[in-house]
C-alpha positions as CSV (number, residue, x, y, z in Angstrom):
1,X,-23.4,-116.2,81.1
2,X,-23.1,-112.4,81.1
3,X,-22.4,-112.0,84.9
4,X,-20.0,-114.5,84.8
5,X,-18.3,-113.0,81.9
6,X,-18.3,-109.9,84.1
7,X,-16.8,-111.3,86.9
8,X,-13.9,-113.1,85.0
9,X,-13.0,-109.5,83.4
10,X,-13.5,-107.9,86.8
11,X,-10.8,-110.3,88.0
12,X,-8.4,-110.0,85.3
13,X,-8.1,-106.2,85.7
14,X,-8.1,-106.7,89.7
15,X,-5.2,-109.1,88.8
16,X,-3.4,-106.5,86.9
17,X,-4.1,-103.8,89.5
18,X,-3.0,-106.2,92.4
19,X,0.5,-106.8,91.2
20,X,1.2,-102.8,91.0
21,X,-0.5,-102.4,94.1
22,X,1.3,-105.0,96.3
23,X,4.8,-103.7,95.2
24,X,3.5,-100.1,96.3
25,X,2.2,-101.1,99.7
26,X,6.1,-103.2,100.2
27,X,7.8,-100.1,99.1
28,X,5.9,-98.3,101.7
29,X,6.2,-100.8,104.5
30,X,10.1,-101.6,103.8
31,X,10.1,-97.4,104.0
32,X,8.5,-97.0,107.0
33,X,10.9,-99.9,108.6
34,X,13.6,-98.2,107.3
35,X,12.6,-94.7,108.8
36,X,12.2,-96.1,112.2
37,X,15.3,-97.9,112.1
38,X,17.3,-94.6,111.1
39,X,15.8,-92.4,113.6
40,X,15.6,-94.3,116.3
């Protein structure tokens, strides 16, 4: 019961942190596209 209670907190902060983390890594990507569009 404790390891699975770990787990299923584990996941809800993973969740939390995913969210943030996705948007950072498409605000970095779409940049990047963006870059090589203007310079080339």
């Amino acid at each position: 019961m404790a390891e699975e209670e770990e787990k299923y907190s584990f996941w809800t902060k993973y969740k939390k942190f995913a969210g943030s983390e996705l948007l950072l890594y498409a605000i970095m990507v779409i940049g990047i596209i963006l870059g090589i569009i203007i310079f080339s």
